[in-house]
Structures are given as structure tokens and as C-alpha cells.
SETORFI-881931 format. One record per residue (C-alpha): residue in one letter; y negated, z negated, x negated. Coordinates in steps of 0.001 Angstrom, whole numbers. Example, Ala and Ser with C-alpha at 12.3 -4.5 7.8 and 13.67 -1.06 7.14 Angstrom:
BEGIN
rec residuo A v 4500 w -7800 u -12300 $
rec residuo S v 1060 w -7140 u -13670 $
This chain:
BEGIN
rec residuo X v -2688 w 57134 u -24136 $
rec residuo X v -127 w 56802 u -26533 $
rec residuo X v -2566 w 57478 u -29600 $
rec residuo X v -4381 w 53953 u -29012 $
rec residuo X v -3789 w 52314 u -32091 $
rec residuo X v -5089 w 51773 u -35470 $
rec residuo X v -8373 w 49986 u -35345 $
rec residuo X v -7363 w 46687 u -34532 $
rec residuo X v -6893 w 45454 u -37961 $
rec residuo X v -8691 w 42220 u -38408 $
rec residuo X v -5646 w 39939 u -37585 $
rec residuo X v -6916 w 37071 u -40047 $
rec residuo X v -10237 w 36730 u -38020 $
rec residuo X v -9611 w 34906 u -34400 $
rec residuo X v -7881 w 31695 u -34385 $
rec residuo X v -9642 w 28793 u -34609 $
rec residuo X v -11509 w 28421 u -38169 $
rec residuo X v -11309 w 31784 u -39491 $
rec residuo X v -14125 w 33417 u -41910 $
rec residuo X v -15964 w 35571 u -39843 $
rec residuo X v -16320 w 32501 u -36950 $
rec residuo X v -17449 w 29787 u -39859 $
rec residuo X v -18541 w 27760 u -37059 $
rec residuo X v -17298 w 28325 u -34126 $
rec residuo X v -16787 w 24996 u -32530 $
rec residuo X v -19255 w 22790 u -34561 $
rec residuo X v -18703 w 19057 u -34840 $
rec residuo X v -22942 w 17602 u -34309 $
rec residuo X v -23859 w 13956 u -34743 $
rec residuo X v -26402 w 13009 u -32521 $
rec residuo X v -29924 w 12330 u -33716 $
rec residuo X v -32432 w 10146 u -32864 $
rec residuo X v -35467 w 11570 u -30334 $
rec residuo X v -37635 w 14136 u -32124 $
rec residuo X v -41328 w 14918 u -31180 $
rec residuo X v -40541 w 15198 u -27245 $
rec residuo X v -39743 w 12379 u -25738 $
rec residuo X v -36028 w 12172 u -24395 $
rec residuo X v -35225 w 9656 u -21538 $
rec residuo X v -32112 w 8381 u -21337 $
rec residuo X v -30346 w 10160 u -24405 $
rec residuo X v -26843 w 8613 u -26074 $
rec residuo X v -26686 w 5797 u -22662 $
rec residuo X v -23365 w 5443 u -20762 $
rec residuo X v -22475 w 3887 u -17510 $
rec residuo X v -20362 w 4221 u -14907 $
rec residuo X v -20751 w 6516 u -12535 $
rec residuo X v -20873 w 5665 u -8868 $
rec residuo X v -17957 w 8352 u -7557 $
rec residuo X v -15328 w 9746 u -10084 $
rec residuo X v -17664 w 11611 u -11932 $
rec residuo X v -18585 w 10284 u -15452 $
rec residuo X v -21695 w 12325 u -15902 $
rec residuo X v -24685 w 10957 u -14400 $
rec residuo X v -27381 w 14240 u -14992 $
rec residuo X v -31121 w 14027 u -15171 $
rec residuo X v -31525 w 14068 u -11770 $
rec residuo X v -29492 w 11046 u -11108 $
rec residuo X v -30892 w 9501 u -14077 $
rec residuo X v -34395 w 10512 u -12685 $
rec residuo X v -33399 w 9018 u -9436 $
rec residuo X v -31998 w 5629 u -10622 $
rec residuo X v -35767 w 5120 u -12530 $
rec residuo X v -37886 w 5371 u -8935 $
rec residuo X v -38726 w 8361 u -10363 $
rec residuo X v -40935 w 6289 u -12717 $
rec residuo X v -42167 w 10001 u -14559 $
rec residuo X v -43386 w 11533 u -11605 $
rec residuo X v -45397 w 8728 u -9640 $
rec residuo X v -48101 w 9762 u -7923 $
rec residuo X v -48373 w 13502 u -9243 $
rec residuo X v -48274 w 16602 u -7837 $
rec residuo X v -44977 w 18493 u -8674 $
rec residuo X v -44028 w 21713 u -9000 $
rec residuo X v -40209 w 22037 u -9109 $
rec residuo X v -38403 w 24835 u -11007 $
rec residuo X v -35038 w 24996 u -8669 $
rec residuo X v -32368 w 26897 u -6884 $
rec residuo X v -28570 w 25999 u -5401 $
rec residuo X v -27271 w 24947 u -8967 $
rec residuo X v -29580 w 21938 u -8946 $
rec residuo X v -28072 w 19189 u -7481 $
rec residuo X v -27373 w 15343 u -8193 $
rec residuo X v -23929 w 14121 u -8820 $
rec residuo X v -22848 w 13528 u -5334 $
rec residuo X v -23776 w 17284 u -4412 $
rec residuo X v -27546 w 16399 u -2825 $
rec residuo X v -29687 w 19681 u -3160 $
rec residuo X v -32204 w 17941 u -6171 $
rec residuo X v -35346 w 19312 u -4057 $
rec residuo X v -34272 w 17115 u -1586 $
rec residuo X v -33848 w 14331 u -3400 $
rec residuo X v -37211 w 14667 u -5299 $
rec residuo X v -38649 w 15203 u -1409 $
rec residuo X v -37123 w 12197 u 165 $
rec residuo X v -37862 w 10192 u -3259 $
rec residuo X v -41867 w 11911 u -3551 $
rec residuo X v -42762 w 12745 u -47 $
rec residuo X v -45761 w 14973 u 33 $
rec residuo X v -45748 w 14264 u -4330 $
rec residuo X v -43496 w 17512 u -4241 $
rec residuo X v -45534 w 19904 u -3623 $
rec residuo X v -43981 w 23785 u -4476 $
rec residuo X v -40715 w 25258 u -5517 $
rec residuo X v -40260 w 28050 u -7920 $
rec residuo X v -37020 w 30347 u -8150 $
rec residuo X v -35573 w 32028 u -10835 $
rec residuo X v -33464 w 35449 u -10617 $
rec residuo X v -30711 w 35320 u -7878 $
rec residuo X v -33485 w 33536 u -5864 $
rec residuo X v -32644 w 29575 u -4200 $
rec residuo X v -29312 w 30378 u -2820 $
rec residuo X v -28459 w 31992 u -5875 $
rec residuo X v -27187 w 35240 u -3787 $
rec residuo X v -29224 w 37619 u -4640 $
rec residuo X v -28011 w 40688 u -6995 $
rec residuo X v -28530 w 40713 u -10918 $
rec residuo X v -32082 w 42807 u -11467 $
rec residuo X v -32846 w 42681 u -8116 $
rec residuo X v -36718 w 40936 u -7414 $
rec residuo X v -36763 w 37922 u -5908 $
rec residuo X v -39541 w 37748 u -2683 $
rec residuo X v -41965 w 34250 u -2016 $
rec residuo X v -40794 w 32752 u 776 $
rec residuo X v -40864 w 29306 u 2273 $
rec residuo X v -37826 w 27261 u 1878 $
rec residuo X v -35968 w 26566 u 4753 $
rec residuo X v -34859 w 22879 u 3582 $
rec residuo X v -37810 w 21271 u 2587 $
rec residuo X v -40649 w 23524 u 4246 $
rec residuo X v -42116 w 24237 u 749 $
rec residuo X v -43603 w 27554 u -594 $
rec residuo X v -41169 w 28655 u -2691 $
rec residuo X v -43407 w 31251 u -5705 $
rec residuo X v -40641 w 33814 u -7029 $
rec residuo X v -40325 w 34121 u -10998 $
rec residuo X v -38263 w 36641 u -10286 $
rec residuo X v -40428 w 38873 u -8487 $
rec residuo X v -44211 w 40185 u -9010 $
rec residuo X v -44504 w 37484 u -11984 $
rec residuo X v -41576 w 35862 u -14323 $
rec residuo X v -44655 w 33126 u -15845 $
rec residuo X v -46245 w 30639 u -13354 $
rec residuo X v -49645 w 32279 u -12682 $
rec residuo X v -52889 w 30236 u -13443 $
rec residuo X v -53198 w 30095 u -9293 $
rec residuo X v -49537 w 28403 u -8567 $
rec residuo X v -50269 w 25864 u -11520 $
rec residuo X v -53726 w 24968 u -9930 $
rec residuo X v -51950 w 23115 u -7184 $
rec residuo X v -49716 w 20484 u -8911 $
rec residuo X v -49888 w 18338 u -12186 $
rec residuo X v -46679 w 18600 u -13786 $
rec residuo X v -43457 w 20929 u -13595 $
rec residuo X v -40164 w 20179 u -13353 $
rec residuo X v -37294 w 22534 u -14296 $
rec residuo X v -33648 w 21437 u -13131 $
rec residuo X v -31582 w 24740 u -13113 $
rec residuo X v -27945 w 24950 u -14613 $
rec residuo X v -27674 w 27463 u -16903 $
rec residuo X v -24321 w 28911 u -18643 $
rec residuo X v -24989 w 28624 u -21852 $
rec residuo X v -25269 w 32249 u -22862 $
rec residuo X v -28496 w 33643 u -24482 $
rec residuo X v -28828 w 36701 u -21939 $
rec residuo X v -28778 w 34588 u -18803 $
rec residuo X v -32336 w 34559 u -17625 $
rec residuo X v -32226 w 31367 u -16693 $
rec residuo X v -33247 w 29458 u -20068 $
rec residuo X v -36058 w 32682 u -19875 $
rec residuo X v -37138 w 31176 u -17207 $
rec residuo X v -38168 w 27640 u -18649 $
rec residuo X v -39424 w 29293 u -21647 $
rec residuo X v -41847 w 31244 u -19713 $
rec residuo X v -42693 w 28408 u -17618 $
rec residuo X v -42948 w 25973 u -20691 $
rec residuo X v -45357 w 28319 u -22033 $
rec residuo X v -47124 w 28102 u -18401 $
rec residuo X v -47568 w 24940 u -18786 $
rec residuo X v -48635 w 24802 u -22385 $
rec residuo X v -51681 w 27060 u -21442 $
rec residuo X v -52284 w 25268 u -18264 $
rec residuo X v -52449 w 21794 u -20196 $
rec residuo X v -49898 w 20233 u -17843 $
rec residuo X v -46421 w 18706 u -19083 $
rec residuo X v -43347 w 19806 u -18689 $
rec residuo X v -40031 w 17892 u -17464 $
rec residuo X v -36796 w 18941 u -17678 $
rec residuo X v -34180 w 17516 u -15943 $
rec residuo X v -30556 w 17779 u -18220 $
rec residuo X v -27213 w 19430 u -17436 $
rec residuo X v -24224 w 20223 u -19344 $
rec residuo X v -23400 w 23319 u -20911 $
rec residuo X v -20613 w 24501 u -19544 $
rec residuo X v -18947 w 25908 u -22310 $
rec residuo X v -19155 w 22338 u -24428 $
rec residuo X v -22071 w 21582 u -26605 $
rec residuo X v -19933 w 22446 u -30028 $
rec residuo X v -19239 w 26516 u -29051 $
rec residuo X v -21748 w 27937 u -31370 $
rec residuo X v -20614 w 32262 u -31821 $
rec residuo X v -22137 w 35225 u -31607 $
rec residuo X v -25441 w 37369 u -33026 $
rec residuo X v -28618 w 36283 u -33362 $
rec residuo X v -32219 w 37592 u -32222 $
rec residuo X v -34254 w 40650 u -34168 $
rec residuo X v -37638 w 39318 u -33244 $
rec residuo X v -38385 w 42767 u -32322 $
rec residuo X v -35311 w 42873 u -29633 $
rec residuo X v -36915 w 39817 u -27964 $
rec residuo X v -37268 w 40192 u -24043 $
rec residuo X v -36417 w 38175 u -20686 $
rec residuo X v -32650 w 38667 u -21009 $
rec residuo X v -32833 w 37875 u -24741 $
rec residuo X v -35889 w 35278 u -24949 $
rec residuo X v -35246 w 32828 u -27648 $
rec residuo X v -33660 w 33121 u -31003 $
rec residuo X v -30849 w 31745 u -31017 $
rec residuo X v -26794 w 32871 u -31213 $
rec residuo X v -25180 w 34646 u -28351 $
rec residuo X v -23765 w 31537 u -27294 $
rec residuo X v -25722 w 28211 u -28690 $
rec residuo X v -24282 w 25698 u -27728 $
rec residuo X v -27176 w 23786 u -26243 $
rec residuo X v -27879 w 21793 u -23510 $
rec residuo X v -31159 w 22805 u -21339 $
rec residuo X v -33222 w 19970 u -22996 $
rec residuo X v -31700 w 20378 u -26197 $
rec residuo X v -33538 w 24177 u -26020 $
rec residuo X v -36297 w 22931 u -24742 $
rec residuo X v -36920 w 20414 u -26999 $
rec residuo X v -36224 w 23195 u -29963 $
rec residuo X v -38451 w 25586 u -28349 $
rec residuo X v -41237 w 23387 u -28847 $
rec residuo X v -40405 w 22158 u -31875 $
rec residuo X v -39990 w 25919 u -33438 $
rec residuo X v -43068 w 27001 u -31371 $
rec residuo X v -40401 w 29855 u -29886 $
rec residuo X v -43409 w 29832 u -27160 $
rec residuo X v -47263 w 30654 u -27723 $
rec residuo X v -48631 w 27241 u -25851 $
rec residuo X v -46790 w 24414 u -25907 $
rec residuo X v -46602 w 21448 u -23208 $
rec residuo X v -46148 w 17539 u -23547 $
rec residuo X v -42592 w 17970 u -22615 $
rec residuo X v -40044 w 15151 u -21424 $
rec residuo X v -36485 w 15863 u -20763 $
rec residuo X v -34208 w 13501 u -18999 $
rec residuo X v -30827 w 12971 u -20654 $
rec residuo X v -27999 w 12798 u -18622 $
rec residuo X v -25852 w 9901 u -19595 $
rec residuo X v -21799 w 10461 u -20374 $
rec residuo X v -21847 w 13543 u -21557 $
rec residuo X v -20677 w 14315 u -25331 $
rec residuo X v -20386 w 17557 u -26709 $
rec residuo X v -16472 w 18804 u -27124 $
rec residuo X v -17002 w 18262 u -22636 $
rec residuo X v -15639 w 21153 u -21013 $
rec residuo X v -16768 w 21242 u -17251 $
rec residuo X v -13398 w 19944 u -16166 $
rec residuo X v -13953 w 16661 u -18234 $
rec residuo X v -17279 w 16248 u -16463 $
rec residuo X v -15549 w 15270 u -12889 $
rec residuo X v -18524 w 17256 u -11426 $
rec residuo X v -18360 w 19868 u -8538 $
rec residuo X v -19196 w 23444 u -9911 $
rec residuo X v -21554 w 25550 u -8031 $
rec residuo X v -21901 w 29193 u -8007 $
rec residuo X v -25374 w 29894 u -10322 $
rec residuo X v -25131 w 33401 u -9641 $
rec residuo X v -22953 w 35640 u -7201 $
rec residuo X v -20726 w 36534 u -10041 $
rec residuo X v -20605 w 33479 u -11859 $
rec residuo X v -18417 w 31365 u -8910 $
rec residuo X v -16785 w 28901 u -11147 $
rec residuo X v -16911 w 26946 u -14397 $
rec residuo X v -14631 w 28965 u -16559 $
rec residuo X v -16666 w 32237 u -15379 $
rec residuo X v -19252 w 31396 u -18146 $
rec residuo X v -16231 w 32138 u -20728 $
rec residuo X v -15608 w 35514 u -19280 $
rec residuo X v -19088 w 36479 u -18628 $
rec residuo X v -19465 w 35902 u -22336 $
rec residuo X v -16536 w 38140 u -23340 $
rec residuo X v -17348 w 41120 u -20980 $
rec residuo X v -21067 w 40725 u -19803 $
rec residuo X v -22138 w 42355 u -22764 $
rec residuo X v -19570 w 45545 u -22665 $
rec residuo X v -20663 w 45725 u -19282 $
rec residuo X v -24169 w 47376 u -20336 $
rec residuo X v -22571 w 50566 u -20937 $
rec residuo X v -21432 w 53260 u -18439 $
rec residuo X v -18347 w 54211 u -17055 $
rec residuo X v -16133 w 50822 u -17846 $
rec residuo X v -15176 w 48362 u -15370 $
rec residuo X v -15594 w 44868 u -15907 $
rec residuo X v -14808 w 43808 u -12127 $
rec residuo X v -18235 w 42746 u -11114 $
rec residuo X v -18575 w 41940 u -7128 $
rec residuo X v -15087 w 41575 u -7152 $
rec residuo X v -12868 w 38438 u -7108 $
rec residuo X v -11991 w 39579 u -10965 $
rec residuo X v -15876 w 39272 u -11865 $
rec residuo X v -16104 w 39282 u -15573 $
rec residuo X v -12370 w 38777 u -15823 $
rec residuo X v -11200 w 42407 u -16815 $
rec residuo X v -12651 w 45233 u -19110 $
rec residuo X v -11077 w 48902 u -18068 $
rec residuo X v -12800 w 52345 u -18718 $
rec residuo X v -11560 w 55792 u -18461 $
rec residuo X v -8033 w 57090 u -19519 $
rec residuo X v -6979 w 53518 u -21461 $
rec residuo X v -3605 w 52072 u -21311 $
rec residuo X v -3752 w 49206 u -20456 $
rec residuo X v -372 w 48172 u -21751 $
rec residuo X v -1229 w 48996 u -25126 $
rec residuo X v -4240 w 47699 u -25318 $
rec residuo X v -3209 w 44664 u -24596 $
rec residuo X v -262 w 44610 u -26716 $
rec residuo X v -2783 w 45724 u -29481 $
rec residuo X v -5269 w 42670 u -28550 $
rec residuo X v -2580 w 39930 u -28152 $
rec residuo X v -1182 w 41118 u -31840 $
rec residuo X v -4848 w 40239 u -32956 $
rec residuo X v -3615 w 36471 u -32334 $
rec residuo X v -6952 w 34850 u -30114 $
rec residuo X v -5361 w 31650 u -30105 $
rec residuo X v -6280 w 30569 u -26221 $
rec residuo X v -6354 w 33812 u -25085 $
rec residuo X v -4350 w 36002 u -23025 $
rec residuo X v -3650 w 39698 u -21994 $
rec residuo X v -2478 w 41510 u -19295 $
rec residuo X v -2463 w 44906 u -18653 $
rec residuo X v -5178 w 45826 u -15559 $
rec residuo X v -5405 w 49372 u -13480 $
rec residuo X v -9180 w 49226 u -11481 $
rec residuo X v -9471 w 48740 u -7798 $
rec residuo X v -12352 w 50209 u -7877 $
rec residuo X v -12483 w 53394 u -10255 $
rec residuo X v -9846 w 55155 u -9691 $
rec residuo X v -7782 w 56101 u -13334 $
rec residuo X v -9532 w 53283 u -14831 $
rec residuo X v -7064 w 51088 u -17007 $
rec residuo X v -7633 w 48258 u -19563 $
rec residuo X v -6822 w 44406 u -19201 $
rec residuo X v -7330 w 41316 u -17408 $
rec residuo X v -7995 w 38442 u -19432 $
rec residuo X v -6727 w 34641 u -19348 $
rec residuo X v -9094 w 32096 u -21495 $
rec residuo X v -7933 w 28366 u -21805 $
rec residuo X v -11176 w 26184 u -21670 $
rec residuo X v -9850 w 24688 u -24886 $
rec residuo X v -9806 w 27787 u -26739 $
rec residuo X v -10827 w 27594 u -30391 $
rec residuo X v -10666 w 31250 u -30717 $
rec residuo X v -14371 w 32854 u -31218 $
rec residuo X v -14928 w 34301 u -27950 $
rec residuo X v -17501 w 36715 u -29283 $
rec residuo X v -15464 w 38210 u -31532 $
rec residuo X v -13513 w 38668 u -28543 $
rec residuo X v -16170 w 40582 u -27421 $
rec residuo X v -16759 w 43082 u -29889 $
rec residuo X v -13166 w 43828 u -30345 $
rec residuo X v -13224 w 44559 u -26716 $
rec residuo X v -16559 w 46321 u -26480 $
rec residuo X v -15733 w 48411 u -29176 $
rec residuo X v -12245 w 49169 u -28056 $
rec residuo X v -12900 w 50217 u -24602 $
rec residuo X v -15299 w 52405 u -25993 $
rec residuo X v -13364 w 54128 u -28820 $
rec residuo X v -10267 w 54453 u -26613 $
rec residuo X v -12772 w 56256 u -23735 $
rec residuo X v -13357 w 59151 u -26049 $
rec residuo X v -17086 w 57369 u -26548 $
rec residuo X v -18086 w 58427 u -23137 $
rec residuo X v -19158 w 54390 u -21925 $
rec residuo X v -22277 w 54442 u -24412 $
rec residuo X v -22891 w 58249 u -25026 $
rec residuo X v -23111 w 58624 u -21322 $
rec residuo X v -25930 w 55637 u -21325 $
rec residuo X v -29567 w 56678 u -20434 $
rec residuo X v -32622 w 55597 u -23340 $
rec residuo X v -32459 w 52990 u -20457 $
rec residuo X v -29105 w 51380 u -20968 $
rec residuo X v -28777 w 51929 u -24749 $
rec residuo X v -32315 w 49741 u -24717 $
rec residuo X v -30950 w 47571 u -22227 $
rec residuo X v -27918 w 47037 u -24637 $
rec residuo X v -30173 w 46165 u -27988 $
rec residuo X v -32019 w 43910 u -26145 $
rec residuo X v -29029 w 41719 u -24996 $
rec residuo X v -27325 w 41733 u -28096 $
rec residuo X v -30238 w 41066 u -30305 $
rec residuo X v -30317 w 44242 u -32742 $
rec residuo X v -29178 w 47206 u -32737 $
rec residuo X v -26675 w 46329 u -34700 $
rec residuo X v -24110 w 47320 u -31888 $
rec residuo X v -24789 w 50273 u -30998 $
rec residuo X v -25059 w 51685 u -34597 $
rec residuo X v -21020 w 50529 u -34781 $
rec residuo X v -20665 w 52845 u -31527 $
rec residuo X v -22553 w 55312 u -32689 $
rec residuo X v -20669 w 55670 u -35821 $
rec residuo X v -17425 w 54544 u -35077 $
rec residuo X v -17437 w 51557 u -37016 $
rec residuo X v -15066 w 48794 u -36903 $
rec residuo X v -15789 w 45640 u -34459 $
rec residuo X v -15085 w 43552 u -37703 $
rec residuo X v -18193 w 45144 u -39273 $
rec residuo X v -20566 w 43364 u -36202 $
rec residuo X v -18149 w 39807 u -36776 $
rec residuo X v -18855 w 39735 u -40586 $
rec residuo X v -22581 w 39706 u -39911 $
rec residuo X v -22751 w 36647 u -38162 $
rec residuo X v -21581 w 33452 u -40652 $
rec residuo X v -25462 w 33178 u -42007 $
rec residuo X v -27540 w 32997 u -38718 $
rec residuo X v -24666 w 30520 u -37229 $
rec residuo X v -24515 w 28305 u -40775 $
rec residuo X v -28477 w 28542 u -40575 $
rec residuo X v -28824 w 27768 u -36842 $
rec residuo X v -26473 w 24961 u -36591 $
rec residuo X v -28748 w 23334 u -39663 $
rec residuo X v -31886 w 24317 u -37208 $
rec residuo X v -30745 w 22780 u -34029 $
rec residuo X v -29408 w 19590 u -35632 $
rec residuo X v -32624 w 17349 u -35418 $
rec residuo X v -33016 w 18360 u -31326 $
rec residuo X v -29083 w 17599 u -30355 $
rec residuo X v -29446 w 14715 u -28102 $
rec residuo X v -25655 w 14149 u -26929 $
rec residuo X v -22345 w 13172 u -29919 $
């Protein structure tokens, strides 16, 4: 469509420091432990392959599993959780426990981690350790009073991505809160965020837009560790009953760590989410893909990779984003495999990037959607548009869709809750 232009006119905005993304790669000291107690925080060590990151199941490991002695444990797990040699961590806690393991529970995308976004999650009894497995993911997203009843403390060692929509860290809330009400403690076992610990963008959380794909109140992407949350959960009482919680540090880690400086092996934590760098893209295009009609490649090998929707030209668009000056980023025009007349671009994010990827987003989200006429959110059911406040945190969003506002008008919002959050989280950080 030759007409595609005009809009993109925030070319001041995107590389690396600008206004609108005041803080988007923060520079945190680390503080000393803070009402939780933190095992393990700000040690080094070397690490017995290649891999400099010992996580808090090796660190776990390494201690006898001093925490955990002679308790019954219920263990928050699926594929992702695994020690630094590539052990499934249930086993580990089995062979370490024996019968002091005594039930599994599995987030969305179930313990193999292959099961569809949205779909419920069945109990079942896991094949590698012989364990009942209780879904949170299926009848129940919150430990019921009955699978507490038979074990004295859980454990949650799941990696997450970083992002505030992925159900995962919904997951430990819930299960925190669980445990608050059950009067047992809570452990979590730490992992790296994927995306470095210093990537704070993105909108914050409406209280009233809180659900289990937006559950805690912080940015679109936070920046956080799992224990880091945890710890701030508790500490901002972001849950109604709070635990005794301990979270194992993972020694070697620092914050500016991307998941190639780690030296650990990545594995899929979702069936669209196959590699490290994923995490970037789902970031970019997860949240455009909660309208209709656009095509942001999911179940294909291009899963959160491109953003297409009806009629676009791709070649301008991504003439018009590249002119925008993402430093990091790249554009290529992109005509769908599968929706036919489709067009938009495939994207190309460097790990180092200092660009703010939500910005990204919007400019994106917004573009696909001018450029389709308006059909990818006037088409959406009550369903989706509810769906779409909920993962962005407001409704902030779709009013710009709605009214054809610019995507700098959602950016400009932002500096506040970041500057205020960063000033939040600072006392819970547990990693330089």
C-alpha cells in the first residue's frame, strides 16, 4: 500500500537512553538480604563444566539439601527446571530426598512444557519419578487446601522469561499465597532472567486490570530474577497471605548476563518459546498478537519473530521502522506462510540491544493495526479486547486504537512507573 506513511514520527525515542525509555537498561547495586532470607546471594565459584552459573538447584544440591531435610516436599516443576549439567531438578531432589519428595505441581504448558497456550493442563502421574503430578493449570491455578495437606514445604523451580504476561511468575504468586494461608514456607529455587536483570521497559499494572496473565504490578518487562519477585511480592504484600519464604541464589550470575554469557543449555519453556533470544521477540509481538487477523508466526519456526496483517507492505513498513533508528534492531520485509495476502516484517534483535524493546512494541502494534484499515482490534470479540487490557495493564492501548492515536502517546506514559519501580525493587535485587 503505497499510502503507508506518516505516523512514524518519533525518531528521537529508540536508541539507547532516549526520554520516553528513561530507564531502559538500569545499572542496580546489589543489596544486602531483606526480610526473606536469601541463600547463597553475591557468592562465586567455579563451576564444575563450562558453565559459570551455578542456579539454585545446584546450589541446593551442593548444601545436602540442608533446607529440605526431613520434610515433606511439594515441588512446583516442569522441563525448564533443571541443574546445570541438564539433570531434570525433580530428579535430583528425588535421588537427593527419596520418599522426602513427595508431589509435583505443573504450571501452563504442563511438565513437558508441550502443551498449547490456554489449553488446561490434566493431573497425571509423572512418568520419571512416579509422583502425582496436581495441574495448576487445570481445574485450580492455587494449590488447594487438600494437595497442601500432604507435604510441609513447597518448592518452586520454573524458568520464567521475564515478561509480566507469562503465567509462569502467576504461578508462584498463587502458590506463595497457598502457602501463606496454609502456614507452610515457601522455597524458591533461582534462575536467570533471560533478558538480563537491567532491561526494565514497558507499562505498568491498573490494579483493576490484574489477572493470571497480568498478576503482579510490575513493568511489562521487570527485570527480575524469580527470587528477586518473590522476595518483592512479599515484601509489597502483592499476595493476601504471605509464607516464610527462602530463595536460593544462584551464584555467578550479575545482571547486564544475557543467556549466552551464562554458558547454560536453553530449554524450550513453552512450545513457542524454543530458544533464549525468543523471550526478546515474544516481548515485541506477544502483545500485538491479542488482536485478530495479524500474524505473528506462532507454531511456526518464525514464532514471535514476524508481525504481518492484512493488505501491509511489508517493504515499507520496514523501511518506515528501520528509519525510526532501534539501535539493535533489524527489518525485513515478511509475506505469511500461513494467511495468504498477509504482509509485514520479520524482525532481527541483537541480545545486546539497548533499544527499548517495548516501544518496539507499540510502534508495531499500532502500525499493523493502522495500516490494516483497523480491522485486527475492531474485529476482536468483548473477549479479546478484555483479553488485551488485561495483558497490557490498562486500557490505555486500546483507547490509542480506538482513536487512532500515536504509539508515542502509550511510550510517553511510561518514565514515572519505571523511575518509581526501579526505586521499589532496589532493596530485593540480590545479584550486581
Amino acid at each position: 500500500m503505497s499510502s503507508e506513511t506518516g505516523s512514524l514520527d518519533r525518531r528521537a525515542v529508540l536508541a539507547g537512553g532516549a526520554a520516553a525509555g528513561c530507564a531502559i537498561l538500569t545499572g542496580c547495586s546489589a543489596t544486602a538480604a531483606v526480610g526473606p532470607s536469601a541463600i547463597g546471594a553475591g557468592a562465586t565459584g567455579a563451576a564444575s563444566r563450562s558453565a559459570p552459573v551455578r542456579l539454585g538447584i545446584d546450589v541446593l544440591a551442593a548444601d545436602g539439601f540442608a533446607p529440605l531435610r526431613d520434610r515433606r516436599v511439594g515441588f512446583i516443576t516442569n522441563q525448564t527446571s533443571v541443574d546445570r549439567t541438564g539433570t531434570l531438578s525433580r530428579l535430583v531432589l528425588q535421588r537427593g530426598l527419596g520418599t522426602g519428595l513427595a508431589a509435583l505441581f505443573g504450571p501452563e504448558h504442563g511438565l513437558d512444557t508441550r502443551v498449547r497456550a490456554g489449553e488446561h493442563v490434566p493431573n497425571a502421574r509423572d512418568s520419571v519419578t512416579g509422583l502425582n503430578a496436581y495441574s495448576l493449570y487445570g481445574a485450580t491455578r492455587k494449590p488447594t487446601p487438600e494437595m497442601m495437606a500432604g507435604i510441609d514445604v513447597l518448592v518452586f523451580d520454573i524458568q520464567d522469561i521475564g515478561v509480566r504476561s507469562y503465567t509462569y511468575i502467576s504461578t508462584m504468586a498463587l502458590a506463595m499465597e497457598a502457602a501463606g494461608e496454609a502456614g507452610k514456607p515457601f522455597l524458591v529455587l533461582d534462575r536467570p532472567n533471560p533478558m538480563s536483570g537491567r532491561r526494565v521497559q514497558g507499562p505498568g499494572l491498573e490494579p483493576e486490570f490484574t489477572s493470571f496473565v497480568s498478576q503482579v504490578p510490575v513493568p511489562y518487562m521487570h527485570g527480575l530474577t524469580i527470587g528477586e519477585l518473590a522476595r518483592m511480592m512479599i515484601a509489597k504484600r502483592w499476595i493476601r497471605a504471605v509464607p516464610d519464604l527462602t530463595v536460593i541464589s544462584m551464584q555467578g550470575w550479575r545482571r547486564e548476563m544475557e543467556w549466552a554469557d551464562t554458558g547454560l543449555d536453553w530449554v524450550a519453556t513453552s512450545p513457542n518459546i524454543q530458544t533464549p533470544m525468543a523471550p526478546f521477540y515474544c516481548a515485541v509481538t506477544g502483545i500485538l498478537g491479542e488482536l485478530r487477523d495479524v500474524d505473528i508466526g506462532i507454531n511456526t519456526p518464525k514464532a514471535f519473530k514476524v508481525a504481518a496483517g492484512r493488505g501491509i507492505d511489508g517493504t515499507v513498513l520496514a523501511r518506515d521502522l528501520e528509519a525510526l533508528g532501534f539501535a539493535g534492531v533489524g527489518f525485513t520485509p515478511y509475506a505469511s506462510t500461513t494467511r495468504p495476502g498477509f504482509g509485514g516484517v520479520e524482525l532481527e534483535i541483537d541480545p545486546n540491544t539497548t533499544a527499548d524493546l517495548m516501544a518496539l512494541a507499540m510502534a508495531i502494534t499500532v502500525e499493523i493495526n493502522r495500516r490494516a484499515g483497523g480491522e485486527p482490534y475492531r474485529n476482536g470479540t468483548a473477549n479479546n479486547h478484555d483479553l488485551l487490557n488485561k495483558v497490557y495493564g490498562s486500557r490505555a492501548l486500546a483507547q490509542a486504537l480506538e482513536s487512532g492515536a500515536g504509539w508515542h502517546t502509550l511510550v510517553d506514559a511510561w518514565p514515572p512507573i519505571i523511575t518509581r519501580f526501579i526505586q521499589d525493587r532496589a532493596p530485593f535485587l540480590l545479584y550486581e
